[in-house]
N, C-alpha and C positions, 0 to 999 in steps of 0.2 A: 320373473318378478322377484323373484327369491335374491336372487343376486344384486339388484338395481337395491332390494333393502336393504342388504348387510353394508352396501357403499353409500346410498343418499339416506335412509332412513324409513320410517316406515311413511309417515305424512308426505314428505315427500314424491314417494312412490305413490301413494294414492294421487295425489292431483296428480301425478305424472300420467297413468293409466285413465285416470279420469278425462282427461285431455287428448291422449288418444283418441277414446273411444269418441270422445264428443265429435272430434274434427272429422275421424269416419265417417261416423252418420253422417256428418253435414255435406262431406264429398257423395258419397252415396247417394244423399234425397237431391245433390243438384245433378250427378250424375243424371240418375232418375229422371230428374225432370226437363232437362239436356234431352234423354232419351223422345221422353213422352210428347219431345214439340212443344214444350211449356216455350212462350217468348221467354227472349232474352235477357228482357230488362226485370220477367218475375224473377228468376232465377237470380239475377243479381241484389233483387230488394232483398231477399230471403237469407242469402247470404249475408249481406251486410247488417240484416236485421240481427241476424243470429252473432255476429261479431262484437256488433254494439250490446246484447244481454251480456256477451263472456267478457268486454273491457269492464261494462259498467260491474258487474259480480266481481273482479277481480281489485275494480279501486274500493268496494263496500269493503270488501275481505281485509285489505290492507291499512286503509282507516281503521279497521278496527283492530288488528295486530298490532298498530301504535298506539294505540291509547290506553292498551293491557298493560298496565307496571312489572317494571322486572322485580322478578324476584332476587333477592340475592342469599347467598349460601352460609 
């Protein structure tokens, strides 16, 4: 992680790692539930449930980075 900052930044590197860990877990619990005989079709709502929170957070996010005024120096 140390290295990923000195070249993308710090922010950056945090969603970076945040994104990570989010997609893990999400293989993980479908893994999981792949495992446990969960049907197929729960296992794909779940995923795509969880796709649609991280598009929808990511256009809030961005709307809102454009509406912040630059500053200038």
């Amino acid at each position: 992680m140390l290295i990923t900052t000195s070249i993308i930044g710090r922010r950056k590197t945090a969603i970076y790692v945040a994104l990570v860990a989010f997609f893990a877990t999400v293989a993980g619990l479908a893994y999981g539930a792949w495992v446990d005989a969960r049907p197929v079709w729960h296992i794909a709502l779940s995923v795509a449930a969880l796709g649609f929170a991280v598009t929808a957070t990511v256009r809030i996010f961005g709307r809102r980075q454009l509406q912040e005024p630059v500053g200038t120096a």
